[in-house]
C-alpha positions in Angstrom: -9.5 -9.1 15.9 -8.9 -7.1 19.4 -9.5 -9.9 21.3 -7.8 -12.2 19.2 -4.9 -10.1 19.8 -4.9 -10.3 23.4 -5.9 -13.8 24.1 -4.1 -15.9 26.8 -5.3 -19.4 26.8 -6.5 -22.0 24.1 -9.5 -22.7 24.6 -10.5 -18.6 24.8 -8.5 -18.8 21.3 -10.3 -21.6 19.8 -13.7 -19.8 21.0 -13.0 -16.2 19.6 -11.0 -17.7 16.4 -14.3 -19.9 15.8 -16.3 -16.3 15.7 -13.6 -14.4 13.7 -13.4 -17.3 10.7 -17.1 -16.4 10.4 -16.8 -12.7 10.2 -13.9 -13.2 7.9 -16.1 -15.3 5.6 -18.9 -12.9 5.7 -16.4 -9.8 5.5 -14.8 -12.2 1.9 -18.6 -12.5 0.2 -19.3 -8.4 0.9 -16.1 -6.9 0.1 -15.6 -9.0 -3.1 -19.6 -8.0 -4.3 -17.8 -4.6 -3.7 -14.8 -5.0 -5.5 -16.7 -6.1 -8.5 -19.4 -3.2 -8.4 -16.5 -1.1 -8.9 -15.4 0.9 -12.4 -11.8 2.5 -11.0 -9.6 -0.5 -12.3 -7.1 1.3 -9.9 -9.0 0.3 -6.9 -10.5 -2.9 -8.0 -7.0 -3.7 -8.0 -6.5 -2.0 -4.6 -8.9 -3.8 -3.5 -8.4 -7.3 -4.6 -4.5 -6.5 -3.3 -6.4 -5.8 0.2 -8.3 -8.8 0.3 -5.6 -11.2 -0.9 -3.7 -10.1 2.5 -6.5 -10.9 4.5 -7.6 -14.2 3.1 -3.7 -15.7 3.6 -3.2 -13.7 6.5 -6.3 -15.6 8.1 -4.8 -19.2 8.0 -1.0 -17.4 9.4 -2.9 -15.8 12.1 -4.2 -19.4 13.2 -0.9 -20.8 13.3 1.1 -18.2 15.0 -1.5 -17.4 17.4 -1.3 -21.1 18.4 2.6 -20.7 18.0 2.6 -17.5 20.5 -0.3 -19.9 23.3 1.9 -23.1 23.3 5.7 -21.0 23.5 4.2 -18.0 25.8 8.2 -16.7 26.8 9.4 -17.1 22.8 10.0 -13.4 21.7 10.3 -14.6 18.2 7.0 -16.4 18.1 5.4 -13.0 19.3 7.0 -10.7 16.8 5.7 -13.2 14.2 2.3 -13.2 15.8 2.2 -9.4 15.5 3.5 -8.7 12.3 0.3 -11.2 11.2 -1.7 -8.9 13.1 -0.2 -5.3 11.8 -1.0 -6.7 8.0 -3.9 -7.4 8.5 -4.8 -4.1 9.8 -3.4 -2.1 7.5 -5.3 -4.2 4.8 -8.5 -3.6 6.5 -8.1 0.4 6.6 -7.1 -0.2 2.6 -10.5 -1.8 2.4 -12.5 1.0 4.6 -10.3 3.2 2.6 -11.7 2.2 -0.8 -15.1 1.2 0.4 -15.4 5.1 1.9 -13.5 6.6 -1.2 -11.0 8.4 1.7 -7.6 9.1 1.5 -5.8 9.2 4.6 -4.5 12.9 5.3 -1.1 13.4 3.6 -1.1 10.7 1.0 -0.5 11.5 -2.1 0.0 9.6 -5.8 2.6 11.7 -7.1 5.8 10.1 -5.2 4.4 6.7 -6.9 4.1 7.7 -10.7 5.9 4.8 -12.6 8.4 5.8 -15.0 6.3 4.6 -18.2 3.3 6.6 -16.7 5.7 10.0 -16.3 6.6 9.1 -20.2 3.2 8.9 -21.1 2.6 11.6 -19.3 5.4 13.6 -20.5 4.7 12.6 -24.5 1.2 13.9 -24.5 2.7 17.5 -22.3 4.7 17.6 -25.9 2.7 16.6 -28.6 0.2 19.3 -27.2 2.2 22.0 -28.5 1.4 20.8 -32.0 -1.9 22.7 -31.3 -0.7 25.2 -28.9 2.5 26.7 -28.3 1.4 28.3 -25.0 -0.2 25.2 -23.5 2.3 25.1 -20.3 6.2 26.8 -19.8 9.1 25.2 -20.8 10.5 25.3 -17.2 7.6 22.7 -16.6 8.6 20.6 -19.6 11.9 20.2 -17.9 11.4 19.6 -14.5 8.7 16.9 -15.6 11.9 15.2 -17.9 14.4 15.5 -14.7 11.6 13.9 -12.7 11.4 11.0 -14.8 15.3 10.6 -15.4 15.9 11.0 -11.5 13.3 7.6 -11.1 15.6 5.8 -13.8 18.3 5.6 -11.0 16.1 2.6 -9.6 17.8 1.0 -12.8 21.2 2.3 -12.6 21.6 2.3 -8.9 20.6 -0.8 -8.3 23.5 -4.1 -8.4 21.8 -6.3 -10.2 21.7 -4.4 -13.7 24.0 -5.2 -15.7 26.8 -2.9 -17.2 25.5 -2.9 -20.4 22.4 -2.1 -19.8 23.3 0.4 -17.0 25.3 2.1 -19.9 22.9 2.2 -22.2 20.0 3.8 -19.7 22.6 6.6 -19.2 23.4 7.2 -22.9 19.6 7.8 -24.0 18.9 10.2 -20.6 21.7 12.1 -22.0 20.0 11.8 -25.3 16.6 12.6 -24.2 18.1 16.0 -22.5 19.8 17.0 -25.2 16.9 16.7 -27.2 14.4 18.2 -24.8 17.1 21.6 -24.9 17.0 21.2 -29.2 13.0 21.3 -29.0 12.5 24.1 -26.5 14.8 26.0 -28.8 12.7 25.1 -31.8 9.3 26.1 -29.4 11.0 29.8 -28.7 11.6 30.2 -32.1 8.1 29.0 -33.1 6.3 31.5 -30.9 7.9 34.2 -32.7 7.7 32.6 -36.1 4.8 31.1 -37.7 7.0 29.7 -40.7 6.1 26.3 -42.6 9.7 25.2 -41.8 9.9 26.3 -38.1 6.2 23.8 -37.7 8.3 21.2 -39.4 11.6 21.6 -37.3 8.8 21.8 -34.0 7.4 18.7 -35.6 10.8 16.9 -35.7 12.1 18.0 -32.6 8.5 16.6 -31.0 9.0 12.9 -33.0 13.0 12.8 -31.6 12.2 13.1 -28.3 9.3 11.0 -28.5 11.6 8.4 -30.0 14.4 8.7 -27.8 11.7 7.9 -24.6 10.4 4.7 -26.6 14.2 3.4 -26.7 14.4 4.3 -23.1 10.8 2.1 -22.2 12.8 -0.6 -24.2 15.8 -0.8 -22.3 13.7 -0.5 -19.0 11.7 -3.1 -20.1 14.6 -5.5 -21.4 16.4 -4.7 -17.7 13.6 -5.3 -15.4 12.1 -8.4 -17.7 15.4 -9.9 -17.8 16.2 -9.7 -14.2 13.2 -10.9 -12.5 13.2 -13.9 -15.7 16.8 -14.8 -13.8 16.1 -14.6 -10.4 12.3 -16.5 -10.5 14.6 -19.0 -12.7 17.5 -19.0 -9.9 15.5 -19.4 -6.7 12.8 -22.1 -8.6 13.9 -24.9 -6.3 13.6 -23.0 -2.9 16.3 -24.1 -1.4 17.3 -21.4 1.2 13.4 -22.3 2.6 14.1 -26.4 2.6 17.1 -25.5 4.4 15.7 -23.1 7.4 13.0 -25.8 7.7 15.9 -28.7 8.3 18.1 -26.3 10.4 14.8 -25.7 12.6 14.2 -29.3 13.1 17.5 -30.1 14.1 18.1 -27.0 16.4 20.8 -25.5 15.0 21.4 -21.6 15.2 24.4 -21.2 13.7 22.9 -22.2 10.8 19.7 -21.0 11.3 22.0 -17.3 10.9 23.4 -18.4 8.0 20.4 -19.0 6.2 18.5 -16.2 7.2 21.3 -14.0 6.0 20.3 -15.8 2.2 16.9 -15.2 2.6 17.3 -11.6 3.8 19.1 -11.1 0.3 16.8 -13.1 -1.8 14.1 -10.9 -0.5 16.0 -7.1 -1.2 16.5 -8.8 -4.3 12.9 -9.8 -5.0 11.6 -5.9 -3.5 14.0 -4.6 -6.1 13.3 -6.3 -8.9 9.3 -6.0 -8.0 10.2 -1.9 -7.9 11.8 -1.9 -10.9 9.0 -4.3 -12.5 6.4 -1.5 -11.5 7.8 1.4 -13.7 7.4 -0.8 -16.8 4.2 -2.4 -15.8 2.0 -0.5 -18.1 -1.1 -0.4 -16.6 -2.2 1.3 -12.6 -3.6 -2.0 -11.8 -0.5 -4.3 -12.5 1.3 -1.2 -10.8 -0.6 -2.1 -7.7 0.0 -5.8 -8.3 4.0 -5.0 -8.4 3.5 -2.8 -5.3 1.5 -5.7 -3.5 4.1 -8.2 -4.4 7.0 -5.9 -3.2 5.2 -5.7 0.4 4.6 -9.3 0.4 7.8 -10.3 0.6 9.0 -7.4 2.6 6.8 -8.8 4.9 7.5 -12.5 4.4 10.4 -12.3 4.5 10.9 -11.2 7.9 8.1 -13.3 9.2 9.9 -16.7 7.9 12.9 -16.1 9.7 10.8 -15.7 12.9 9.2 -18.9 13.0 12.4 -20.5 11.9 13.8 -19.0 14.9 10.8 -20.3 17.1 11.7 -23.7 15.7 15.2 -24.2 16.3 14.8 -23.0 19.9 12.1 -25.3 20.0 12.6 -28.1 17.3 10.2 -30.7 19.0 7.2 -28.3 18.2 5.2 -29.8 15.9 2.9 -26.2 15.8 6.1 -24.1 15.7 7.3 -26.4 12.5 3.2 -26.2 11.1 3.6 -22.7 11.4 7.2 -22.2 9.5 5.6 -24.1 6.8 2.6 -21.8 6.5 5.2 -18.9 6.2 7.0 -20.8 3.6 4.5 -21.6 1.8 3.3 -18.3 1.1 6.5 -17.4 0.1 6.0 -19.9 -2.4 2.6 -18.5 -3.7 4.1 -15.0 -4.2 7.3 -16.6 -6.0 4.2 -18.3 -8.5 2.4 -14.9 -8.6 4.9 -13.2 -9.4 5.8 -15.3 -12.2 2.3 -14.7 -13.7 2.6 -11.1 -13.3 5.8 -11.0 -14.8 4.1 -13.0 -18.1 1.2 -10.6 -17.7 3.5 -7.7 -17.9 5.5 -9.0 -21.0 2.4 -10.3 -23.0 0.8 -6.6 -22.2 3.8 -4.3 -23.8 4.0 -6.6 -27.0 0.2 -6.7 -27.2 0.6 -2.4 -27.5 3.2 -2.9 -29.9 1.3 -5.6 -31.9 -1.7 -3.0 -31.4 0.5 0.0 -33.0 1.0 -2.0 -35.8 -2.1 -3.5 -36.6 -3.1 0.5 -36.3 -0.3 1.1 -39.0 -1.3 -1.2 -41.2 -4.9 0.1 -41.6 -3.7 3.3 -42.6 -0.9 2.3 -44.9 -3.1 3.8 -48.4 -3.7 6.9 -46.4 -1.7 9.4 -48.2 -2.5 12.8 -45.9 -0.9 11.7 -42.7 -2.0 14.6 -41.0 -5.5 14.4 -41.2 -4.8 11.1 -39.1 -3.0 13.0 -36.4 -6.4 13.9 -34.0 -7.6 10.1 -34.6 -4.1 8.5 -33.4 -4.8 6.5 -30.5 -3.1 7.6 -26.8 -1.7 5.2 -24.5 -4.8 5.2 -22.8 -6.6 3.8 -25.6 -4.4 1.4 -26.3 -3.9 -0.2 -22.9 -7.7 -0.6 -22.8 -7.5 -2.6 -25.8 -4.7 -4.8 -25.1 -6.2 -5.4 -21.8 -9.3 -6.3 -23.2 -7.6 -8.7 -25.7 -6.4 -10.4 -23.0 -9.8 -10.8 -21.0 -11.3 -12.3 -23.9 -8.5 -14.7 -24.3 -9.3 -15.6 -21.1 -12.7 -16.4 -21.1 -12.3 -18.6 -24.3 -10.7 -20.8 -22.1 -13.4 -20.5 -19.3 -16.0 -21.2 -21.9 -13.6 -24.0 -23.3 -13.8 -25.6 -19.9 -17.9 -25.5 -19.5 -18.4 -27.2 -22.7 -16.0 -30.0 -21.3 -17.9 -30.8 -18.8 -21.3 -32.3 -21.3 -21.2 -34.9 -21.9 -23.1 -34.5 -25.2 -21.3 -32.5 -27.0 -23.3 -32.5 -30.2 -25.8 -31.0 -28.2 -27.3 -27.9 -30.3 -26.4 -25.4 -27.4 -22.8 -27.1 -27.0 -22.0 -26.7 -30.6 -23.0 -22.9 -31.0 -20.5 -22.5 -27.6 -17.9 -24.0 -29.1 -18.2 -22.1 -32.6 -18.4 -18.8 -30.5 -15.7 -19.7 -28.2 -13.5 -20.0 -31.5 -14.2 -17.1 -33.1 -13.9 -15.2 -30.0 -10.3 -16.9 -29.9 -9.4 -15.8 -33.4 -10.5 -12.2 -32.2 -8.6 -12.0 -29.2 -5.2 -13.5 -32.1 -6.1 -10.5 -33.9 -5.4 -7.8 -30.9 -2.2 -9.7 -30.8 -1.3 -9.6 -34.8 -1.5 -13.0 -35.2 -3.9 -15.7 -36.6 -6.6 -16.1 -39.9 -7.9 -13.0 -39.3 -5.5 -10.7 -41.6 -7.4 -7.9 -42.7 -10.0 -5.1 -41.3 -12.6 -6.9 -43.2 -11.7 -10.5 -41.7 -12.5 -9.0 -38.9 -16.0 -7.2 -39.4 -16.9 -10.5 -41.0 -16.2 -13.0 -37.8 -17.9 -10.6 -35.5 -21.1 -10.8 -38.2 -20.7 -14.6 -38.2 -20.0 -14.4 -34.4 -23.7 -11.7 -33.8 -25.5 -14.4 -35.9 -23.9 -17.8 -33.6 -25.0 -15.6 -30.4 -28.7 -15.5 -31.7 -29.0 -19.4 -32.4 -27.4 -19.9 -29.4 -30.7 -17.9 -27.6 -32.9 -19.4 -30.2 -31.4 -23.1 -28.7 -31.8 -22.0 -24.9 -35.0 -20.5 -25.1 -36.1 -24.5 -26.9 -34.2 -26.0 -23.9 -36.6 -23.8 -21.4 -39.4 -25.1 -22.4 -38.9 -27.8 -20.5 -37.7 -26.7 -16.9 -39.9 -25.4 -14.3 -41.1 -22.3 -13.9 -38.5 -20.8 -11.2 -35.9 -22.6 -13.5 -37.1 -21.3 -16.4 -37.5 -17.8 -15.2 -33.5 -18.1 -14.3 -32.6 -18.8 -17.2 -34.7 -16.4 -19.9 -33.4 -13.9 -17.7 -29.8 -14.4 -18.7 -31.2 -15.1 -22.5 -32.4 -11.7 -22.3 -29.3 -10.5 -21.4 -27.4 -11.7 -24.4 -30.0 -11.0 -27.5 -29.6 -7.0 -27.2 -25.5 -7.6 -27.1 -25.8 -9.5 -30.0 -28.4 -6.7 -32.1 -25.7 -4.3 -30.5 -22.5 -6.3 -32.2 -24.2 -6.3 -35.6 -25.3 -2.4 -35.5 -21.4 -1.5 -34.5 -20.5 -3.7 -37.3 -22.3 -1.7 -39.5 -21.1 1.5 -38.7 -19.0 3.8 -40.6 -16.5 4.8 -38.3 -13.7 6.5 -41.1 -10.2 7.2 -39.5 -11.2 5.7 -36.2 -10.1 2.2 -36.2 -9.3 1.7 -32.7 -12.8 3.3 -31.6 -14.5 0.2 -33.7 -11.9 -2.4 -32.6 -12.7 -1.1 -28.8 -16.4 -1.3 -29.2 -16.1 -4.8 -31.0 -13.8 -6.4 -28.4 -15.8 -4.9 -25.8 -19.2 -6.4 -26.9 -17.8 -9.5 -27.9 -15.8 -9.6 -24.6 -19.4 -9.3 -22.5 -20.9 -11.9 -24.8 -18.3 -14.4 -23.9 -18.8 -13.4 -20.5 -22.4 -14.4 -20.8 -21.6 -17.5 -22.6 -19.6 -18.9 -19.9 -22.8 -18.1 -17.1 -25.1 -19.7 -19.9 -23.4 -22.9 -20.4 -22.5 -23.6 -16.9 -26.3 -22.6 -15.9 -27.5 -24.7 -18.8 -25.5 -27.6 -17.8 -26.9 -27.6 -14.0 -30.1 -26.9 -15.3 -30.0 -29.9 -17.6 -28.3 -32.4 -14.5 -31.1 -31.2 -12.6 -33.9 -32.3 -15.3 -32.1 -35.7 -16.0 -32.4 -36.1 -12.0 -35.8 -35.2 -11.8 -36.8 -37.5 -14.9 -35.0 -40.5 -13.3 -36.5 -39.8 -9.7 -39.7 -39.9 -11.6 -39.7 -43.0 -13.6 -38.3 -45.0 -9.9 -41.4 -43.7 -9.0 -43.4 -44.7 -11.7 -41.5 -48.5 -11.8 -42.4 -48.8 -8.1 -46.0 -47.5 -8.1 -46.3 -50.2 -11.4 -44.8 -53.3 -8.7 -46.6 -52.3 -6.3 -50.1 -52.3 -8.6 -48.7 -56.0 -9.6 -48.5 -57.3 -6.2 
């Protein structure tokens, strides 16, 4: 990439560039083996981030390289160039970063806590002194609330929340103060008092505070949902990017300022809204997501209105208006991700709520609510299952689209996909409170049913072997034999008892159902070649056997 950086003629360009697509393709395979063999969802997503820069910032680096070799005196075409090249660099030390499991000296997580992590944080700090009343000082308790309220100021500082909702942030951090002051009161009097009616005063104060911080994840939520919802919808049609294309075409620089004035606050709008978007993300990895979208358009941003500028002082450039595109276009891409996210983000906080409920509900004939009290799930818990739930949605339609492609679809191995695909689907409704599934029971039933499908789907595969080669056939008993423990696993967890812990069985079931569909999908698309593969060999073979037959004629 050094030399890249300092090349001075095209055809040393085209030479080195040749070499650095290669080591960029080999440098995609190895550091996305890597990302998967990680278990820190934080720096899978870290990672995936990292390489996401590198793979767009490949095909920008072409262009405004060439940009920089045919327009050699063009400042703007060289600050573009070299803002392609700073990326990329600070992607690659994100990779080494990961890859080496260093931090580089100073950094530090704790200036990037989200507000919904500080709550969760903050919730579990209090509902700790059910069990211990000396667990941590009150001044603690405080500073960690101020800490958290201070971050809400993204909300209320910022002009594109509205007044109602600006209001209505304020009103609960009052309320949450207030109440934080009521239950350190309460604790005092606790520690000195071990009366039945000071627990239950400690026990209300705990539950009002609690409260007040779920109202105030609401109104974040509503704020930063509805915002980005507006501004995706208001800059859809792109048109400050059609425009800075046309101005750059027809030369015009007046215009050009204009436009890039628009763009300059489309992006502080976009950062913003991406900031606020990461305090109600919910998870570390769509944290990371938010923060990679927020540096993509910093980024972007800039970087269009420097090849716009190359353009209109050279609007006959057919590489300087190739290049522009390029920019715009992963403008574009970011816009679309950020879309996605922003579903991902929404679906993921009413999948928790959903979750709570469904929780809820299961305990509904339990009279002694305190016995529950150890066994309610934490955040934690329930973002795994909610992200789970969403995986397995997700490979329903992946397994949805192998079976497509047969074309016999009342082929044995087809039809125990499909059934599996379906109850995998009615699984992942469940998670979300919705579908046939109404009841605990529905549940451990379908997963039965679904244990049983898995096993005739082996039985069916292992028949199909039979009659591949050996190398083939070695292939594909070795993903069978992958699948039959899962499914001997699914039925055993079934089985088991676990009392009071309903989110510890719904875990273990969505997880061993979600890496059976997993399997699935690798089955049926291996099946499928395997099968193409067999029909081709069978026809090569009776040609052959037609020809040899002629030829005996003649």
């Amino acid at each position: 990439m050094e030399r890249l950086e300092k090349v001075n003629s095209f055809q040393e360009f085209v030479q080195i560039f040749s070499q650095f697509g290669n080591e960029m393709v080999e440098f995609a395979h190895l550091s996305g083996d890597r990302q998967n063999d990680l278990k820190d969802e934080k720096k899978k997503a870290k990672m995936a981030a990292a390489r996401a820069v590198l793979e767009k910032c490949t095909m920008m680096l072409l262009t405004a390289s060439k940009t920089c070799l045919r327009h050699p005196t063009c400042e703007s075409a060289h600050k573009n160039k070299e803002g392609v090249f700073d990326r990329m660099k600070v992607a690659l030390d994100k990779v080494i970063e990961i890859v080496t499991d260093c931090k580089p000296n100073g950094e530090t997580d704790i200036s990037s806590v989200s507000i919904f992590t500080g709550i969760k944080e903050f919730k579990m700090n209090i509902e700790a002194l059910r069990e211990n009343l000396y667990f941590q000082s009150k001044e603690n308790l405080s500073v960690t609330l101020e800490v958290i309220l201070e971050r809400t100021e993204d909300f209320t500082d910022s002009a594109y929340t509205s007044h109602e909702h600006r209001e209505r942030i304020l009103e609960l951090s009052t309320q949450a103060r207030m109440e934080l002051q009521q239950l350190i009161s309460v604790w005092i009097q606790a520690q000195s008092k071990k009366t039945k009616s000071i627990a239950e005063e400690l026990e209300l104060s705990i539950l009002k505070i609690s409260h007040s911080l779920n109202e105030l994840k609401k109104e974040l939520h509503s704020t930063a949902t509805q915002l980005a919802a507006d501004l995706l919808k208001y800059h859809a049609d792109h048109v400050v990017l059609k425009a800075l294309k046309l101005t750059g075409v027809e030369g015009n620089l007046e215009a050009l300022a204009e436009y890039a004035c628009k763009l300059s606050e489309q992006k502080e709008q976009l950062v913003e809204t991406c900031r606020l978007l990461r305090h109600i993300s919910g998870t570390e990895p769509m944290e990371i997501t938010c923060i990679h979208a927020e540096e993509t358009f910093q980024v972007t941003g800039q970087q269009i209105i420097s090849a716009a500028e190359t353009l209109t002082l050279h609007p006959s450039s057919k590489i300087a208006k190739e290049n522009l595109d390029v920019f715009c276009e992963a403008w574009e891409s970011q816009i679309s991700d950020m879309s996605t996210l922003l579903r991902e983000i929404s679906d993921f906080n009413v999948l928790l709520f959903k979750i709570i409920l469904i929780f809820l509900l299961s305990q509904k004939n339990n009279a002694n609510l305190k016995s529950l009290k150890p066994d309610k799930p934490d955040s934690e818990e329930q973002a795994k299952i909610a992200k789970l739930g969403l995986k397995l949605g997700l490979l329903t339609s992946d397994a949805d689209c192998e079976i497509e492609k047969w074309e016999d679809q009342e082929n044995e191995i087809v039809q125990y996909g499909r059934n599996m695909s379906s109850m995998a689907y009615s699984l992942y409704l469940f998670t979300r409170g919705e579908g046939p599934l109404k009841t605990s029971q529905d549940l451990i039933h379908q997963l039965e049913v679904f244990a049983a499908e898995g096993l005739k789907l082996t039985s069916s595969v292992q028949a199909f072997s039979k009659q591949l080669k050996d190398d083939d056939k070695l292939m594909l008993l070795l993903e069978i034999n992958k699948l039959i423990p899962l499914c001997h696993q699914l039925q055993t967890v079934t089985k088991t008892s676990l009392q009071n812990k309903v989110f510890l069985k719904v875990d273990k079931c969505i997880t061993k159902t979600r890496s059976m569909m997993a399997l699935l999908v690798q089955l049926l698309s291996l099946c499928y070649k395997l099968l193409k593969k067999l029909q081709m060999e069978n026809n090569g073979w009776i040609s052959v056997t037609n020809k040899d037959s002629m030829d005996g004629k003649i």
